[in-house]
Structure formats: structure tokens, C-alpha cells
One Martini backbone bead per residue (centre of mass of N, CA, C, O) as a GRO file, in nm:
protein
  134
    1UNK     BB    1  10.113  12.220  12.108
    2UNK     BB    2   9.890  11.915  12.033
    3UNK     BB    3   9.745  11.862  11.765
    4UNK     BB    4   9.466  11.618  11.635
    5UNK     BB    5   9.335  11.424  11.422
    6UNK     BB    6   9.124  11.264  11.249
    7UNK     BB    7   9.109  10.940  11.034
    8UNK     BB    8   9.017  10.925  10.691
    9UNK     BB    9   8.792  10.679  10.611
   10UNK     BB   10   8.687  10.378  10.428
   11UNK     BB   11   8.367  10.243  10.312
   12UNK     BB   12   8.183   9.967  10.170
   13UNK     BB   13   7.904   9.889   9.962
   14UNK     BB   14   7.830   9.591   9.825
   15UNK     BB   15   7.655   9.496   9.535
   16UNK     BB   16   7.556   9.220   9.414
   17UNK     BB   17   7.415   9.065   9.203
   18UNK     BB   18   7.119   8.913   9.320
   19UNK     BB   19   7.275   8.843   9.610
   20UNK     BB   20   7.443   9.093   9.787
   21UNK     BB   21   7.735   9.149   9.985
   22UNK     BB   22   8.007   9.257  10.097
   23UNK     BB   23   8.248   9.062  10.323
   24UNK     BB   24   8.521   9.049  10.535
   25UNK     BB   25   8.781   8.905  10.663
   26UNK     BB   26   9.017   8.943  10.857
   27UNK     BB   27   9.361   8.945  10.943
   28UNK     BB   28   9.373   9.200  11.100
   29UNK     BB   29   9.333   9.347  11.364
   30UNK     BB   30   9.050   9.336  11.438
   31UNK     BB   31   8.875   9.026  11.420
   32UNK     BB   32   8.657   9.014  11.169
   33UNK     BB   33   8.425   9.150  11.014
   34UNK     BB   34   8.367   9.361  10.718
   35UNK     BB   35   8.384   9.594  10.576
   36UNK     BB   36   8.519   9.721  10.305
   37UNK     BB   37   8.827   9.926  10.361
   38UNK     BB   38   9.026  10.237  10.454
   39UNK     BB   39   9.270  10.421  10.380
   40UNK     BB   40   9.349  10.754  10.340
   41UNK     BB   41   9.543  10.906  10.139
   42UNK     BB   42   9.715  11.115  10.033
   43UNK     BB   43   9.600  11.263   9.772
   44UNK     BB   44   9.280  11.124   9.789
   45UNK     BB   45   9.008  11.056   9.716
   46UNK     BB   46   8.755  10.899   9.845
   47UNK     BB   47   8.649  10.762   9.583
   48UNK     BB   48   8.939  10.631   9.538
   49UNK     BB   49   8.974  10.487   9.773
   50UNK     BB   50   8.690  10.317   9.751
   51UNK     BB   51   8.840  10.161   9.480
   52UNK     BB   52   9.073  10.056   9.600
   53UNK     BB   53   9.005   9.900   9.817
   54UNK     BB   54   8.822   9.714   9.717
   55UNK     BB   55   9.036   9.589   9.513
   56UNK     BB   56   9.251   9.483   9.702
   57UNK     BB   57   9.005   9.292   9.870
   58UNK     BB   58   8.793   9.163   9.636
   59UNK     BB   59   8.874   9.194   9.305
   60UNK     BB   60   8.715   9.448   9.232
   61UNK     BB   61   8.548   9.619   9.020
   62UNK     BB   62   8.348   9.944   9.071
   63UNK     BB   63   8.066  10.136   9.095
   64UNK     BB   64   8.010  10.377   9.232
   65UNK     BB   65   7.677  10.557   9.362
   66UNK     BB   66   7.743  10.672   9.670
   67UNK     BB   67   7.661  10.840   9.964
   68UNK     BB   68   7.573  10.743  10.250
   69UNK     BB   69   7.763  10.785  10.541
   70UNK     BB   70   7.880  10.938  10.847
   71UNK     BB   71   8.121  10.811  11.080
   72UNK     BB   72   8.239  10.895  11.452
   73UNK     BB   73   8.242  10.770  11.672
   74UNK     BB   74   8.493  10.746  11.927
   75UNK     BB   75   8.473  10.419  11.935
   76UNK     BB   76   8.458  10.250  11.630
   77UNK     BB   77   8.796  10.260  11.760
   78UNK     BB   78   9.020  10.170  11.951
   79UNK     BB   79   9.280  10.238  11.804
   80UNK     BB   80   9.129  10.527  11.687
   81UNK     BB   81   9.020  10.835  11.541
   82UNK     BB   82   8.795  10.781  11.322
   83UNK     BB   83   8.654  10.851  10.968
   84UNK     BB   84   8.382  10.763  10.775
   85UNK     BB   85   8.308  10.681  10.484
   86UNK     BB   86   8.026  10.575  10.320
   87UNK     BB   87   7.994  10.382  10.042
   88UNK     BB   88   7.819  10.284   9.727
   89UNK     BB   89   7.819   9.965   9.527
   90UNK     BB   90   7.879   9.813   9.221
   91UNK     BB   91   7.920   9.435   9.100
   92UNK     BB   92   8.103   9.225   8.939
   93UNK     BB   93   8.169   8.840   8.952
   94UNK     BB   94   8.448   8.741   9.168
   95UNK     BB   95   8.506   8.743   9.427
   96UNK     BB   96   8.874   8.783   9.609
   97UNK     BB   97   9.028   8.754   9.857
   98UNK     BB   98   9.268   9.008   9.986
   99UNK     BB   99   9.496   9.128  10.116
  100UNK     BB  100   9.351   9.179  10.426
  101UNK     BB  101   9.190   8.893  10.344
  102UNK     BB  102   9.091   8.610  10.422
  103UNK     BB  103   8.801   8.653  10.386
  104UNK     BB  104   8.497   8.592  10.136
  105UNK     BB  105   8.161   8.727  10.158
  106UNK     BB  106   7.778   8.687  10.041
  107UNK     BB  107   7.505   8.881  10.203
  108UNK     BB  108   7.251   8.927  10.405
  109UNK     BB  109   7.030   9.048  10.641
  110UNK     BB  110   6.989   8.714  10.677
  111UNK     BB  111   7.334   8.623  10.705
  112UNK     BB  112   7.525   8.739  10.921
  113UNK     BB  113   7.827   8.738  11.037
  114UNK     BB  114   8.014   8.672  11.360
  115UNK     BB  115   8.200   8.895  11.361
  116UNK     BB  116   8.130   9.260  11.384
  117UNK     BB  117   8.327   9.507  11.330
  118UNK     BB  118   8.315   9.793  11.473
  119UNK     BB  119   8.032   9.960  11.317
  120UNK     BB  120   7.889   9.746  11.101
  121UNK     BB  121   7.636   9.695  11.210
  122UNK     BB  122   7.531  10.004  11.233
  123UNK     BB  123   7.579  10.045  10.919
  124UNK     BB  124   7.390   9.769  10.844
  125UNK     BB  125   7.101   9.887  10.967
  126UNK     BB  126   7.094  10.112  10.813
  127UNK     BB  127   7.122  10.017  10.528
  128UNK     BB  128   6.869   9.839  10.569
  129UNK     BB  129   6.615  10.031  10.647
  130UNK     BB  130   6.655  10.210  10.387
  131UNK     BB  131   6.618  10.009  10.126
  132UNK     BB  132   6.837   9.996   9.922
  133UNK     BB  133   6.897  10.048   9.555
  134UNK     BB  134   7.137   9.947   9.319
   0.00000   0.00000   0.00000
């Protein structure tokens, strides 16, 4: 018998001072914008991951300050069953595109790029409606 695991990932909603969150364009499929984030690696911690990914990919270091909610919804990814944790982080400098982010902008909730892959939609509705203040 073989028996599968979902594998867990990382998402970050990084806010910028006074300006809005950060998100990438994709370079590798499926293409379109997205939070920060991406797989957590043996061996190291969610918080670590989730500082990892910023890292990589828009040339940031980030201060986590907290666990926003966990998404599992078996469709979130059509390439196989990941599972999100989404950090909340703040971050301070000039983000630049990197890794796999072909482009890289501060958005606010009334001028969201699309398309938004994965669940990354219901992730930042989730995130306006709660009015996060970081």
C-alpha cells in the first residue's frame, strides 16, 4: 500500500510601509500573480520557509509577526494537494523580482493584478475583510 502526504507550503502577505502588500508574477506555470512563497524544505521550520521565499523572491528580508490561517482545499492547486500556511510580514526597502518572479509590485486591495493563481483570490479576501493592521 502507498500512502501520500499533502506537501506544506508557504505563503507570505507582506505589507509594505504605507503602501500595500507585495506580489510576484510568476515565471514557471501556472502563470499569474501570487503571494510570496512556495515549498518548505526538510528540515526547516514554516517561519523559516516563509522567510526563505520572501528572500528569494523579492530580495527582502521580512519581519514575520504572525500566523494569518491555513488553506488545504484539495483544488488550491491543480499540480498536486499542497497545504499553505500564510505568515503575515512587514518589510521595509525597494522589492526586486527574483527566483522565479519574472515582475514584482505593491498592491492594495482595490487594484489587485489578475489573474491571481491558486487560491491566492480567496486568500487576500480573506485578508481585506479582516482589516489587518501591521
Amino acid at each position: 500500500m502507498i500512502y501520500r502526504n499533502p506537501v506544506p507550503t508557504v505563503d507570505i502577505i507582506i505589507k509594505m510601509e504605507n503602501e500595500g502588500i507585495i506580489l510576484i508574477e510568476r515565471e514557471n506555470e501556472p502563470h499569474g500573480w501570487a503571494l510570496p512563497g512556495g515549498y518548505v524544505d526538510y528540515g526547516e521550520t514554516l517561519e523559516h520557509a516563509a522567510e526563505r521565499e520572501a528572500r528569494e523572491e523579492t530580495c527582502l528580508e521580512v519581519e514575520i509577526v504572525g500566523q494569518f490561517h491555513a488553506y488545504s482545499d484539495l483544488g488550491r492547486d491543480a499540480r498536486q494537494h499542497n497545504i499553505s500556511i500564510v505568515f503575515l510580514a512587514r518589510a521595509k526597502g525597494t522589492p526586486k523580482a527574483a527566483s522565479d518572479a519574472r515582475n514584482i509590485g505593491v498592491f492594495t486591495e482595490y487594484n489587485l493584478p489578475e489573474p491571481l493563481v491558486f487560491d491566492h483570490a480567496d486568500i487576500l479576501k480573506d485578508y481585506f475583510s479582516k482589516r489587518w493592521v501591521l
